[in-house]
N, C-alpha and C positions, 0 to 999 in steps of 0.2 A: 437587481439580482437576475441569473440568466439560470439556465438550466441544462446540461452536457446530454441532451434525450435524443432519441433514436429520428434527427432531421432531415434533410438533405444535407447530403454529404455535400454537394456539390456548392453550398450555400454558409456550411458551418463550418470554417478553418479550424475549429477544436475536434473535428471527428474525422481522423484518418483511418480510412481504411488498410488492413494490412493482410489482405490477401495474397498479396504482391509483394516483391521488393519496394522500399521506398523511394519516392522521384526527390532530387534534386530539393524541389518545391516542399513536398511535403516533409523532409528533412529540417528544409530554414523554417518552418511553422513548430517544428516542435522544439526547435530551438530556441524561438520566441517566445511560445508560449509555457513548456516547461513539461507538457503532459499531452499522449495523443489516446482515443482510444478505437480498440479492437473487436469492432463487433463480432460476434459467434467464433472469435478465435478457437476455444477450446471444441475440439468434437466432445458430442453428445455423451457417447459413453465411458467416455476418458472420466467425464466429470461427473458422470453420476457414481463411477467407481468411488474416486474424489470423495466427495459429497459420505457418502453411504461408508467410509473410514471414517472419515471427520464424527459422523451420530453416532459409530459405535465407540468410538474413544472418549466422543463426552462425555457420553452414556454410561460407560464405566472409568470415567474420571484416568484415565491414562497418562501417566508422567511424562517430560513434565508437563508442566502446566501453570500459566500466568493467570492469578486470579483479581476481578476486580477490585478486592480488598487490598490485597498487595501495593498498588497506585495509585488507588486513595483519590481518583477522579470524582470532576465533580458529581455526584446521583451513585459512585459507587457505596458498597455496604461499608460501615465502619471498620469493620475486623472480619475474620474468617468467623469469630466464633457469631456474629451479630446474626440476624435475616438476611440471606441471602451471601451470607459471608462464602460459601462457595459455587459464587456465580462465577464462570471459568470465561477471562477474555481472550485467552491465546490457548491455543495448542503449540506448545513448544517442538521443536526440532524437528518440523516436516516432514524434511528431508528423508529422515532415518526413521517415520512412521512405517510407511507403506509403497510399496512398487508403485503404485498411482501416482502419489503425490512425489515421487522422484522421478517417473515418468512424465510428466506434466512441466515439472520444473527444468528437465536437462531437454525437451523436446524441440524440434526442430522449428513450429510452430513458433518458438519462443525468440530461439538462437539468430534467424533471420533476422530479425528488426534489429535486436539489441543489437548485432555486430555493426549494423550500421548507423544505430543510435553514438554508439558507444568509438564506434573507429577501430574496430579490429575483434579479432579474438574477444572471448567474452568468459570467466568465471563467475560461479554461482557463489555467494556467500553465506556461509555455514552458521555464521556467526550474528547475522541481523535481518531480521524479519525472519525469514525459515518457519512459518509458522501457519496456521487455519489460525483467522480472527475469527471469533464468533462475538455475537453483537446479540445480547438476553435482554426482550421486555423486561421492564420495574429495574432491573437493577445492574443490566448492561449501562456504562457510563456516559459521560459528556467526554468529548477529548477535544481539548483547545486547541490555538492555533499556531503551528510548529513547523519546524525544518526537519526532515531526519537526521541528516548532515550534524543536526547537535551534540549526539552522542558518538559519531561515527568518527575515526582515523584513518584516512587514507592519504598517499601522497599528493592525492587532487580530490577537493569536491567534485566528480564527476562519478558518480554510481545513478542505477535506473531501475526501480521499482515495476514488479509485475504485478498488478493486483487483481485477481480472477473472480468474479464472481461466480459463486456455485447458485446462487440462487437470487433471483430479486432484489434489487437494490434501489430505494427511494428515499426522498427526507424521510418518509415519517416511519423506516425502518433505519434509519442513521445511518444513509448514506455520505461517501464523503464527498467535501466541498474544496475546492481548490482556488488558490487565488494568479489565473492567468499572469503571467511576466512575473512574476516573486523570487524566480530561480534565479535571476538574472539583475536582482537587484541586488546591493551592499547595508543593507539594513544594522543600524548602529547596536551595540548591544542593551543600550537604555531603552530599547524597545521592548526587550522581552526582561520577565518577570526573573528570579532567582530560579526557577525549572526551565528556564529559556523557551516559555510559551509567550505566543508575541499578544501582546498587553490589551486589550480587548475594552480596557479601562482609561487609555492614553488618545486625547483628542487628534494626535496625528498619526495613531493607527487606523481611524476612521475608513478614511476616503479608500485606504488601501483594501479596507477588508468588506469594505460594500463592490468591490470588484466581484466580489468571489460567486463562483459557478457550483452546482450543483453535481455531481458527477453521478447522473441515474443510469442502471446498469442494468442488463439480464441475463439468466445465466448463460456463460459461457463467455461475454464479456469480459475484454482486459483493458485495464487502463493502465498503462507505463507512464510513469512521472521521474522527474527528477530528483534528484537528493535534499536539494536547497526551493523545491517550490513550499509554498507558505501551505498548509492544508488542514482541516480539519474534521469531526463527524459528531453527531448529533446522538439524539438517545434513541432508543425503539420505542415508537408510538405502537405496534403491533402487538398480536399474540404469538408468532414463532423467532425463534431464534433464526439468525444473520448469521449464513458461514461463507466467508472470501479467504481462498487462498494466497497470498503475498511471498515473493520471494525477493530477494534484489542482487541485482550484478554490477561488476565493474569491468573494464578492460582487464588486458594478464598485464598490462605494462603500469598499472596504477595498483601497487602495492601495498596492503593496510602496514601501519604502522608498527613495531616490532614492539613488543613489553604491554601492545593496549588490547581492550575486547576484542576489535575489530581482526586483530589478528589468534585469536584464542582456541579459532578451528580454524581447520585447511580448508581451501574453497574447490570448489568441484567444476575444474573447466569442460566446459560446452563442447561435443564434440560435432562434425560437421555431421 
């Protein structure tokens, strides 16, 4: 096991800096790899605006709202009405919370990589992730190991995941874990379970998933992944609650699918 920590850059091809446009080079690594990340991307006050939305909508429970009972993960509470049955894992619709967290999401900050991750023009989607995870000691969950790409319809698996840390992000707070080159693999579907979590129980998912990296963050930290990388996150060994912002994009020329989720809101193109 390895660990995505704050190294030399110049030594760790998983940690691109994105200060800058990206070169040539560090384009083919993200290719290969599936996921780069972005140190201190978000300024300071952006995300503590960020952050200081996200506590008071948990705070007073602000619709919508995905709750850990609802997904029935593993360490989640049985039911809403159980202990802890309204432990909140998502704050739904982002987007449409707060100036922040729309400001964060359409900002230019953002819009630069993904245009060149992505090959052109870039929209935001309304319709998947759009959300604050938040990650609760005791009874925030396990979430196994997955693609996004599972539940998504687009004309191409290619969409790219923003995941912001608003605040500290380590295993023993459930940080996520990623499995290098997985984007880029054709993985059979007898790998994964009837929820299309890949099988963690299967001798030849083994070798694939002792790959897997660590993804340790701080705030203001972004990590962009792919749609089809393998990824998962663990439980909070802590005493505070975990909030990361996620949002994800695709090109304007890769269009979700007409009658499915994906296409259920309009997506909000990026402007320059």
């Amino acid at each position: 096991m390895h660990s995505a920590t704050r190294r030399d850059r110049k030594t760790s091809p998983e940690l691109i800096a994105l200060d800058r446009l990206l070169t040539p080079d560090e384009i083919r690594r993200f290719r290969a790899d599936g996921f780069a990340i972005a140190r201190g991307l978000a300024p300071a006050p952006l995300r503590s605006r960020m952050l200081a939305v996200a506590q008071a909508h948990l705070a007073a429970q602000v619709q919508p709202i995905e709750y850990e009972a609802d997904l029935g993960y593993p360490g989640a509470p049985a039911s809403r009405e159980a202990e802890g049955g309204r432990t909140v894992r998502r704050l739904l619709r982002a987007y449409s919370r707060d100036a922040a967290l729309r400001d964060w999401a359409a900002s230019a900050a953002l819009a630069a990589p993904l245009r060149q991750l992505l090959g052109g023009e870039v929209v935001l989607s309304q319709a998947h992730h759009n959300c604050v995870m938040t990650k609760h000691p005791r009874f925030g969950s396990l979430t196994g190991w997955h693609q996004d790409i599972r539940y998504w319809s687009f004309e191409r698996a290619e969409l790219v995941s923003a995941w912001l840390a608003l605040g500290r992000e380590r295993d023993d707070n459930g940080c996520l874990w990623v499995v290098p080159g997985s984007h880029a693999m054709q993985l059979e579907r007898s790998r994964f379970d009837d929820r299309i979590f890949f099988r963690e129980d299967l001798e030849e998912n083994h070798a694939l998933i002792a790959r897997r990296v660590a993804v340790e963050l701080d705030p203001g930290d972004v990590l962009f992944f792919h749609c089809r990388l393998l990824h998962a996150a663990g439980r909070n060994r802590t005493e505070a609650v975990k909030f990361s912002a996620v949002f994800t994009y695709h090109a304007t020329d890769n269009r979700p699918l007409p009658g499915t989720r994906s296409a259920s809101l309009s997506g909000i193109p990026l402007t320059a």
